[in-house]
C-alpha positions as CSV (number, residue, x, y, z in Angstrom):
1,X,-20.8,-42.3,1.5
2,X,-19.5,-39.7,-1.1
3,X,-17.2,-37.2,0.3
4,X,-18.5,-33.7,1.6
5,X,-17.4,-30.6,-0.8
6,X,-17.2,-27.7,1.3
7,X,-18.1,-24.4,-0.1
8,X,-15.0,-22.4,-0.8
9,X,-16.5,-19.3,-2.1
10,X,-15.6,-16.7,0.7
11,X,-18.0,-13.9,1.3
12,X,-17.8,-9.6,1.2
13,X,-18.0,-9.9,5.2
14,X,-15.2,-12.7,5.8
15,X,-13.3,-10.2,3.3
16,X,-14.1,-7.1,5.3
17,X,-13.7,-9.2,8.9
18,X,-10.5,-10.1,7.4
19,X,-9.1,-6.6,6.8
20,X,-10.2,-5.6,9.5
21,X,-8.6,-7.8,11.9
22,X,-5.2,-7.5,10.1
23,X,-5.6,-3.3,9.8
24,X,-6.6,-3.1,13.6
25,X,-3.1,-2.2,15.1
26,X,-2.8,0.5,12.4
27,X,-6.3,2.1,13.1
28,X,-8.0,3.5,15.6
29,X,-8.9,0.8,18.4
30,X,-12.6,1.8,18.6
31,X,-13.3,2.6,15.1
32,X,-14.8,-0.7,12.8
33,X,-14.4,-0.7,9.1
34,X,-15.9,-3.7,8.0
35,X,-19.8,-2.8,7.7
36,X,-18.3,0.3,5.0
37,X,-15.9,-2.7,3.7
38,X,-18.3,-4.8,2.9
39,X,-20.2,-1.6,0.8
40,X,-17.2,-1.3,-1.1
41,X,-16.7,-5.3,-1.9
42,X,-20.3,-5.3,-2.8
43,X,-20.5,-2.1,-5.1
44,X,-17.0,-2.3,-6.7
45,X,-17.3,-6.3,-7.1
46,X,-14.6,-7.3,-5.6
47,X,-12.8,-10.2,-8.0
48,X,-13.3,-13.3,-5.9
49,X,-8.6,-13.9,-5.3
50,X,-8.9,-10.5,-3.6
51,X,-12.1,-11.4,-1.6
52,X,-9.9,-14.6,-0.9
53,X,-6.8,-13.0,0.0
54,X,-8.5,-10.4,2.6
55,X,-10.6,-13.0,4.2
56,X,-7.8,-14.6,5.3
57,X,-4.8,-11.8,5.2
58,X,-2.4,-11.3,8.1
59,X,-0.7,-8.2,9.5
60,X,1.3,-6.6,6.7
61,X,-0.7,-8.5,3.8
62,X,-2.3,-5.0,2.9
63,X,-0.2,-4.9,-0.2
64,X,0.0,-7.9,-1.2
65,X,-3.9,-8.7,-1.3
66,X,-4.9,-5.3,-2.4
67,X,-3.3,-6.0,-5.7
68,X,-5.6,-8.0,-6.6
69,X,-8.0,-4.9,-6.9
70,X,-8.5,-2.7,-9.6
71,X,-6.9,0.7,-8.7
72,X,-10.1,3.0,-8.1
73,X,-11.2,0.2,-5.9
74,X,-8.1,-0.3,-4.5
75,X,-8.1,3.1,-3.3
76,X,-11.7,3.4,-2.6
77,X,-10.9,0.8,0.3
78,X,-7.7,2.4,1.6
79,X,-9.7,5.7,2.2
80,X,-12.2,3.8,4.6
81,X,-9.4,1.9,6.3
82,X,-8.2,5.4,7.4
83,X,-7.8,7.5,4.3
84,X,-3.9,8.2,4.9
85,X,-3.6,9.7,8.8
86,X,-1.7,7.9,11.7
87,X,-0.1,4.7,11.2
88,X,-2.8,3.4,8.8
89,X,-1.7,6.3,6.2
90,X,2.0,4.3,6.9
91,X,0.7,1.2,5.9
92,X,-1.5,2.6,3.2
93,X,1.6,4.6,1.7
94,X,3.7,0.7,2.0
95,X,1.0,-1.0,0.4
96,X,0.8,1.5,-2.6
97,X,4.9,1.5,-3.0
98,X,4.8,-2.0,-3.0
99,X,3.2,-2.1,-6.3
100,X,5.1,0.7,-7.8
101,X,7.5,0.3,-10.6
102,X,8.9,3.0,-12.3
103,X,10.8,0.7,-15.0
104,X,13.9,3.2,-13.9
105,X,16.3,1.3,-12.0
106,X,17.0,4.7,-9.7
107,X,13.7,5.5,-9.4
108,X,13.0,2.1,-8.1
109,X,15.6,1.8,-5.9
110,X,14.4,5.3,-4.4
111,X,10.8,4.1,-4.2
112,X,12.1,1.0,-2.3
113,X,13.9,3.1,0.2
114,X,11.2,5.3,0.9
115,X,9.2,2.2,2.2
116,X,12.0,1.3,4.0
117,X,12.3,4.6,6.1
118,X,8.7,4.8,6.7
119,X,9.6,1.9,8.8
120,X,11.7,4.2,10.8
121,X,9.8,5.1,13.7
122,X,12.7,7.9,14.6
123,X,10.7,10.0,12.3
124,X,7.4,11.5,13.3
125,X,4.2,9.6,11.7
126,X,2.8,12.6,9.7
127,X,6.4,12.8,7.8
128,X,6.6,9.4,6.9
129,X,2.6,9.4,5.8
130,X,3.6,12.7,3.6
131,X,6.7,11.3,2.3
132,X,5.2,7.6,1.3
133,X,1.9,9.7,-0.2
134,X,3.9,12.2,-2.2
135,X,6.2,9.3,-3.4
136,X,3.5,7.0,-4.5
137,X,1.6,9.7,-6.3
138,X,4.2,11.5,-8.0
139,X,5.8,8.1,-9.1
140,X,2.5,6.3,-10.5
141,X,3.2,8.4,-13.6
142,X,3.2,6.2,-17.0
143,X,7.4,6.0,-18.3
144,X,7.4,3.5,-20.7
145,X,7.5,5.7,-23.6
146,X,10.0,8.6,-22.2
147,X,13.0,9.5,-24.7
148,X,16.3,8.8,-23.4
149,X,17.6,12.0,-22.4
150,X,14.2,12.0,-20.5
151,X,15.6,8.8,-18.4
152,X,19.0,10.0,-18.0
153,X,17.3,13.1,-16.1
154,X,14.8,10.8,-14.1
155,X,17.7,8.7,-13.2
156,X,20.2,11.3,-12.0
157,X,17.0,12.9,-9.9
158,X,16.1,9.8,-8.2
159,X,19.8,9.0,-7.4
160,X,19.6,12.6,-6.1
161,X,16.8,12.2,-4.2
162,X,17.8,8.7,-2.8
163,X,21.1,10.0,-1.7
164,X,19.4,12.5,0.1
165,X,16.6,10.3,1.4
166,X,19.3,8.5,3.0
167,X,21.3,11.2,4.3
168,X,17.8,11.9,6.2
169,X,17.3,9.1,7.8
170,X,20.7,8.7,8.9
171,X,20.4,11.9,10.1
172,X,17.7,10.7,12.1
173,X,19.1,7.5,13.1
174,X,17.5,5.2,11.1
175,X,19.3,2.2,9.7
């Protein structure tokens, strides 16, 4: 008898199930994404890796499988898993940092820290939503091309900013 091939092809539901039982301690416990998740799978056509990875993703996979989405999708489906409030805009703000890269090393190394201290649950929620929003936004601009008086300036104000990032959390005892 020939072996059995099992269908591997995972579906827009076992996606959307997926996120949804790995996003439920950062959203509200009554609320259900998954019927608006599978929308967004179906209408932005999810590539199948990130259908894969989200069908079977864990509790902190967020960034990691969302890579594998084109960005307007990408931020099409962070907007119904809680479109930045509470602890989902924490997670949301980590998973867009995580993908982040500058190409300045001090710029990195602040973009890095600022995922680390929205960690820090010393400081209230809505700062650390604010702070990883603001940071991911403001850093996703393009800086291949900049002159180099341009990245001497970017680097001293990210070393700025990351010395004074880290004066705040200490401040607030975060370690």
């Amino acid at each position: 008898m020939p072996p059995t091939i099992s269908n591997a092809t995972r579906s827009c539901k076992q996606a959307a199930l997926g996120l949804e039982n790995a996003t439920r301690g950062v959203r509200s416990p009554e609320s259900s994404v998954a019927d608006e998740l599978v929308v967004r799978c179906n209408e932005d056509s999810w590539p199948s890796t990130a259908i894969d990875c989200f069908a079977t993703m864990r509790e902190g996979d967020l960034g990691r499988c969302s890579r594998s989405l084109p960005d307007d999708s990408r931020n099409r489906m962070f907007g119904v898993l809680g479109g930045g409030g509470g602890l989902a805009g924490i997670a949301i703000a980590q998973a867009r940092l995580e993908q982040l890269q500058v190409g300045v090393p001090a710029c990195d190394q602040f973009v890095a820290a600022v995922s680390t201290v929205l960690k820090c649950e010393q400081i209230a929620i809505d700062v650390r939503v604010q702070l990883g929003r603001e940071t991911a936004e403001f850093w996703s601009l393009p800086t291949a091309k900049l002159a180099a008086d341009d990245l001497q300036r970017m680097t001293e104000v990210c070393g700025q900013s990351l010395a004074s990032l880290r004066q705040q959390a200490s401040d607030a005892g975060c370690h």
